[in-house]
C-alpha positions in Angstrom: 0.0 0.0 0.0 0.9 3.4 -0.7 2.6 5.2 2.7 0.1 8.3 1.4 -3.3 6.2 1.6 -2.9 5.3 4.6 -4.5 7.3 6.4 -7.7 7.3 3.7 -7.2 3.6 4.3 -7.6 4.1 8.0 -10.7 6.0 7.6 -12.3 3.6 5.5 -11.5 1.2 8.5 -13.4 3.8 10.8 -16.4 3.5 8.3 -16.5 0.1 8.1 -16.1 -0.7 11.4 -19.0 1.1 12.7 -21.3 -0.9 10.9 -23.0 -4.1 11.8 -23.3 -5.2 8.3 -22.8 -4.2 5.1 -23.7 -5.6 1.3 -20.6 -6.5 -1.2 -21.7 -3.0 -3.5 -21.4 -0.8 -0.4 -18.5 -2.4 0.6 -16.9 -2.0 -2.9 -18.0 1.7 -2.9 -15.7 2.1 0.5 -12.7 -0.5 -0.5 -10.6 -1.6 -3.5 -11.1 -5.6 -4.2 -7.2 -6.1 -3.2 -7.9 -4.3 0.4 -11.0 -6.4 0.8 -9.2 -9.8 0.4 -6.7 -8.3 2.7 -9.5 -7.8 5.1 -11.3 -11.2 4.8 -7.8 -13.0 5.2 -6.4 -10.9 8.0 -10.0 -11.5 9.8 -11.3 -8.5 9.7 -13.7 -8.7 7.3 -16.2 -12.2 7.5 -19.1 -13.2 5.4 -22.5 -12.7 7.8 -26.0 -14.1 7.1 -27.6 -11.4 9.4 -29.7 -9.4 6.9 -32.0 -8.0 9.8 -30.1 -4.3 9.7 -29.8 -4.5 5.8 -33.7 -5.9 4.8 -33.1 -3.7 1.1 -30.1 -6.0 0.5 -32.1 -9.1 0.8 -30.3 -11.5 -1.2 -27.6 -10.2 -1.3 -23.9 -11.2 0.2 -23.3 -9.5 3.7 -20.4 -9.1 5.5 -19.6 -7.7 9.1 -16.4 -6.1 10.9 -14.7 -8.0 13.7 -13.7 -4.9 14.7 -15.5 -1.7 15.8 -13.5 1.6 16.6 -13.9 4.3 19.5 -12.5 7.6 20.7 -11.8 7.1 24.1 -11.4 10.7 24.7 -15.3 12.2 25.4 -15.9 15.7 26.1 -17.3 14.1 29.7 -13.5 13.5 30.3 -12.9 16.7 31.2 -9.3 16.1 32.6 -6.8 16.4 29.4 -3.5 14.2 29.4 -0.3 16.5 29.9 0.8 15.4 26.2 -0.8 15.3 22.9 -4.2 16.9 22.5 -5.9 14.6 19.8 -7.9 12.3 20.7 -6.8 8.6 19.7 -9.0 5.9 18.3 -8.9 2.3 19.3 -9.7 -0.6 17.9 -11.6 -3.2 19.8 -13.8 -6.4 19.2 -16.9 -5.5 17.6 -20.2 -7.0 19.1 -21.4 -9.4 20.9 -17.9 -10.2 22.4 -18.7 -13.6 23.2 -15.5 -15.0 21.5 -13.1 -16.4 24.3 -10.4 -13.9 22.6 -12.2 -11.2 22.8 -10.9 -7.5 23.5 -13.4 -5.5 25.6 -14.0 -1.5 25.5 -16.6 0.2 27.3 -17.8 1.7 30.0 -14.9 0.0 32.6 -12.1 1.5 29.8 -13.5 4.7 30.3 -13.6 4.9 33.9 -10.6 3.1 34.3 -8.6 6.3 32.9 -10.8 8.7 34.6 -9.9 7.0 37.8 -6.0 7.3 36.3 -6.4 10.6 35.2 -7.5 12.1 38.6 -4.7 9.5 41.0 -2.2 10.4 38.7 -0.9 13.5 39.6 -1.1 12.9 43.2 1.6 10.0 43.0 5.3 10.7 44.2 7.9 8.2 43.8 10.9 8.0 45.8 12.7 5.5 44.4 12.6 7.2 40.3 16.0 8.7 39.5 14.6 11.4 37.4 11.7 13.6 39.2 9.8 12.4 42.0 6.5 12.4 39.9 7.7 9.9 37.5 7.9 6.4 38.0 11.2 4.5 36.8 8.9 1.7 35.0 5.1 1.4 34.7 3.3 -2.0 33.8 -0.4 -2.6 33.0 -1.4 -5.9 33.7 -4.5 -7.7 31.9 -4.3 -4.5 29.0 -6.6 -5.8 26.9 -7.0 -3.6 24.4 -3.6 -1.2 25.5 -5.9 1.9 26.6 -4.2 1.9 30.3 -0.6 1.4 29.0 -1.4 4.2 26.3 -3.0 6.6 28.6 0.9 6.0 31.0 3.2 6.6 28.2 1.0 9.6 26.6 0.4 10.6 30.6 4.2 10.8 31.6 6.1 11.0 28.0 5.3 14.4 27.4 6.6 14.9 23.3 7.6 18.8 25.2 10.2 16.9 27.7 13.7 16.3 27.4 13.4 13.5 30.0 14.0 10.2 29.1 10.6 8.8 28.4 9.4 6.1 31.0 9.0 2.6 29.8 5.7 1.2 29.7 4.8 -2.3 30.0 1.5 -3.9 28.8 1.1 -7.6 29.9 -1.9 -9.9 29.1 -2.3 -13.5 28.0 -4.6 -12.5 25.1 -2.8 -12.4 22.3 -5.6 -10.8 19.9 -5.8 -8.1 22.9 -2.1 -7.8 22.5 -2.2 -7.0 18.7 -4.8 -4.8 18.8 -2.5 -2.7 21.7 0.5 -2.8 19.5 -2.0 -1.1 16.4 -3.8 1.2 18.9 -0.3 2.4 20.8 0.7 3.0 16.8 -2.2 5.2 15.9 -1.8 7.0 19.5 2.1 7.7 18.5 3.4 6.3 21.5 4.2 2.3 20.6 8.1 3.4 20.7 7.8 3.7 24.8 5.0 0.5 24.9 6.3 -2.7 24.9 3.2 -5.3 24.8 4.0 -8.7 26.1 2.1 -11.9 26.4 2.6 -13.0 30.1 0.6 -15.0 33.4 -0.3 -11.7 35.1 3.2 -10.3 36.0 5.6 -13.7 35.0 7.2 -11.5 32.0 8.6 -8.9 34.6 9.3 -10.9 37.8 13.0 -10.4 36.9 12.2 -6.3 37.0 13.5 -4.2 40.2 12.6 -1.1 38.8 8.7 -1.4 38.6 7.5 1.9 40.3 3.7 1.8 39.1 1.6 -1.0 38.2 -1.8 -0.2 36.7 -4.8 -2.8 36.7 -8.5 -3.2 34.7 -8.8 -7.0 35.9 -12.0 -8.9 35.0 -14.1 -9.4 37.7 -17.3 -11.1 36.5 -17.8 -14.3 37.9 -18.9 -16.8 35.2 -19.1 -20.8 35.5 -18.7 -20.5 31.6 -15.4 -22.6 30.6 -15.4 -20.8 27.2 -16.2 -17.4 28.3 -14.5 -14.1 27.2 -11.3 -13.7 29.1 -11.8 -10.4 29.1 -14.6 -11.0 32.0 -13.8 -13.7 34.1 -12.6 -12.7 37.8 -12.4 -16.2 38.7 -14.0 -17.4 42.1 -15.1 -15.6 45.2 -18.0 -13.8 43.2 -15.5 -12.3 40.5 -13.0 -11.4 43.3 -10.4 -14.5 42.7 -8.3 -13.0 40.2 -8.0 -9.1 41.5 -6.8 -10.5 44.5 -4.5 -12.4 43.3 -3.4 -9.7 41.1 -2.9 -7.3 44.8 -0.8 -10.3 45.9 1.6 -11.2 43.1 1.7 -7.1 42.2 3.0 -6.1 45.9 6.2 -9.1 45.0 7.3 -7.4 42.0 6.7 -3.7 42.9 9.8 -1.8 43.7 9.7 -0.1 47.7 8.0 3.1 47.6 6.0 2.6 44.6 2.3 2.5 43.4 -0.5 0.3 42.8 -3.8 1.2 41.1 -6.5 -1.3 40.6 -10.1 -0.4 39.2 -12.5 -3.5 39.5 -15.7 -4.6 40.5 -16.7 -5.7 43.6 -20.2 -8.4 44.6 -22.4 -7.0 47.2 -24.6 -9.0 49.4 -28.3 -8.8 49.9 -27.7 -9.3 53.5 -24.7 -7.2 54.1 -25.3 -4.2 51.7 -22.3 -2.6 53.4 -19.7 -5.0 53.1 -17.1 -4.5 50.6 -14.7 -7.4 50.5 -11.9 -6.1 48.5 -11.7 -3.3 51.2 -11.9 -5.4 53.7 -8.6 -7.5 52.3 -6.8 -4.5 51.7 -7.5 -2.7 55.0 -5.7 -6.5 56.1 -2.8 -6.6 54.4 -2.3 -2.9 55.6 -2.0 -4.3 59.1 0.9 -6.3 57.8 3.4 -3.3 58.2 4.3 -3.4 54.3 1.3 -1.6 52.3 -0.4 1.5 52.5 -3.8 2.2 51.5 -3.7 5.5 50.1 -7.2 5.7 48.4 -10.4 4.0 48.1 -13.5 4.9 46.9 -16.6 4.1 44.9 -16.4 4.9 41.5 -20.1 3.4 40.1 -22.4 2.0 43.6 -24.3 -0.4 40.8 -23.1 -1.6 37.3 -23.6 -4.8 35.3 -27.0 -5.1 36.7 -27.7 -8.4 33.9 -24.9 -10.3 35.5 -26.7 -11.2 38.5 -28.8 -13.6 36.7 -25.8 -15.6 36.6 -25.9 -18.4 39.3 -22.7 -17.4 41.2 -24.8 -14.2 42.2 -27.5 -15.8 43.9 -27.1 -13.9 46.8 -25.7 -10.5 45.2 -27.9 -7.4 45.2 -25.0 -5.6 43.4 -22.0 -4.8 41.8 -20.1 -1.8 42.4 -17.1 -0.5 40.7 -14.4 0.6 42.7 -10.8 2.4 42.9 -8.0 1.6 44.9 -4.5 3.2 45.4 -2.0 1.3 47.4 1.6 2.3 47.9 4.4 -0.2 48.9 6.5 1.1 51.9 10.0 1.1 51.9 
């Protein structure tokens, strides 16, 4: 492909991936025959026999996207990054995301980086050899589609700064979540400080010393569903297995004096409709001497209302969203 069309290219991409389906003339209006047998081979393109948004095409071949594009950016995120004013676009997994590989964006990506955007600037780390407000290494675990390592590197490598930029770490076992990152941290002109890396939560960076900020999106949906969407399963204890397990192996490998910012979901009980058992754990391993919690609080009291039909929620009135900011003392 011409270096020139690519970015006509890329908004054909934008067109066509905001559609549920299309017929083979309007997709020939949008896209050369070579770039279409590009598509289909790469994926991204597939043949669909859903002609309930097209009913004038009847007949006719249909294909859908696999992919569907967003500006993460809204006006209702009032808090700009320090860096680069546009507003990136990402690519994600188009609906339903019911595929096992799935890569998930929506309404926990956005408040995700609202929660970053405002903990941010509070953070001061000790241990950084350059200034105090930036972290010698940051890592997002389970980051999906790359939106939380994106929003670090664009956060803290300010294109203005003659500091060395801080490397960024995305880790997930995903590996269509981690080649979407890769193309999103392209488009958002920061993939030279991203490195995306497939990896068992935090396996990939055990060896690492310098880790002075780990960032976290976990899933947190409890689902007896073998197959499901990795994007969504927190394991056991209601959803709460895998973000706790996240806490613990994230404390080993962050440096003394460094940061740790989880936003997940947290099951509520019927019966105790004031319990919050992440906060509970927390507020426990700060009595261990090691961990500090510097901030918690409830970011969304109720969200994901359809997932209590799901058996594991029998007794869940629930789900609330929450933000937590621990730091590791030295």
């Amino acid at each position: 492909m011409e270096s020139g069309s690519i970015e006509v290219c890329h908004l054909y991409l934008c067109c066509l991936c905001s559609l549920t389906v299309i017929c083979r003339e309007s997709l020939s209006s949008l896209l050369s025959p070579e770039l279409q047998q590009r598509l289909l081979q790469a994926g991204v393109l597939e043949s669909s026999d859903d002609a309930s948004e097209t009913p004038e095409s009847s007949g006719a071949a249909l294909f859908r996207s696999t992919l569907r594009v967003s500006n993460l950016y809204l006006p209702t995120l009032a808090r700009p990054l320090q860096s680069q004013s546009h507003s990136p676009l990402y690519f994600h997994s188009s609906y339903p995301t019911t595929a096992a590989d799935s890569v998930f964006f929506g309404p926990d990506t956005y408040l995700f980086l609202d929660f970053m955007s405002v903990e941010l600037p509070k953070l001061a780390f000790q241990g950084a050899s350059a200034a105090a407000t930036r972290p010698r290494c940051a890592v997002d675990v389970c980051c999906g589609s790359g939106a939380g390592a994106i929003h670090l590197a664009r956060y803290y490598n300010n294109d203005a700064s003659n500091l060395t930029p801080v490397p960024v770490v995305g880790l997930d076992m995903n590996d269509a979540a981690l080649d979407l990152a890769h193309v999103n941290s392209t488009l958002a002109n920061c993939a030279s400080s991203i490195t995306f890396t497939s990896s068992d939560l935090f396996a990939a960076v055990a060896h690492r010393s310098n880790i002075d900020l780990i960032v976290t999106n976990p899933p947190y949906i409890a689902t007896s569903a073998q197959d499901g969407p990795k994007y969504s399963d927190g394991g056991g204890q209601q959803g709460l297995g895998l973000p706790l397990r996240i806490v613990k192996e994230g404390l080993d490998v962050l440096a003394p004096g460094g940061y740790f910012l989880m936003y997940t979901g947290v099951a509520v009980a019927y019966n105790q409709p004031g319990r919050d058992a992440l906060l509970e754990h927390l507020r426990e391993l700060e009595t261990q001497g090691n961990v500090e919690l510097v901030g918690y609080r409830v970011l969304m009291p109720d969200m994901f209302g359809e997932e209590l039909s799901n058996e594991a929620y029998e007794d869940i009135g629930r789900i609330q969203l929450v933000g937590a900011v621990l730091r590791k003392l030295e």
